[in-house]
PLY file of the C-alpha trace (Angstrom):
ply
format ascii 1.0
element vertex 38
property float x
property float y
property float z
element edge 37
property int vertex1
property int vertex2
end_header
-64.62 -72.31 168.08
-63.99 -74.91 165.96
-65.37 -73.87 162.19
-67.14 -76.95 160.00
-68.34 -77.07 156.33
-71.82 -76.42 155.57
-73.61 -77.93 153.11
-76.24 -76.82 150.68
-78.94 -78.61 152.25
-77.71 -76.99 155.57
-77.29 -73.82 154.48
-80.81 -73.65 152.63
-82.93 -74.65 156.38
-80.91 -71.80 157.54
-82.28 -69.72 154.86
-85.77 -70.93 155.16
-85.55 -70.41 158.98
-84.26 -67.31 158.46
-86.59 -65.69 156.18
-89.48 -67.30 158.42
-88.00 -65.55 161.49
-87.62 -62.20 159.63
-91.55 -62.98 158.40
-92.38 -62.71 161.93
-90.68 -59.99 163.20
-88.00 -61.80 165.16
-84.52 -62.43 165.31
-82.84 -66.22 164.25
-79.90 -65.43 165.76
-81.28 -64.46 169.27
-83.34 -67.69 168.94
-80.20 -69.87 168.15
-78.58 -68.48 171.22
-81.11 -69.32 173.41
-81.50 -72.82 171.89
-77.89 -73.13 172.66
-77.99 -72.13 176.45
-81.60 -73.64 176.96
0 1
1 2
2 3
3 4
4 5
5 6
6 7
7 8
8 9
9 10
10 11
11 12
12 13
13 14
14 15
15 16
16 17
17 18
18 19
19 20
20 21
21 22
22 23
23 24
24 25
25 26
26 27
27 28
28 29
29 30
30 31
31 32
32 33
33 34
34 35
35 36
36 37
């Protein structure tokens, strides 16, 4: 896999996604998986 820079904007929407995932009990990560083989 081919590895990118992220940038602070980037990286804080992953933050905010994150803690609003955790907030409800579920898991970003599972979610970005499906989102990528959706």
């Amino acid at each position: 896999m081919q590895e990118f820079p992220i940038n602070e904007d980037l990286a804080g929407k992953i933050q905010k996604l994150k803690e609003k995932y955790d907030a409800m009990g579920q898991d970003l990560s599972s979610y970005l998986d499906g989102l990528l083989y959706a």
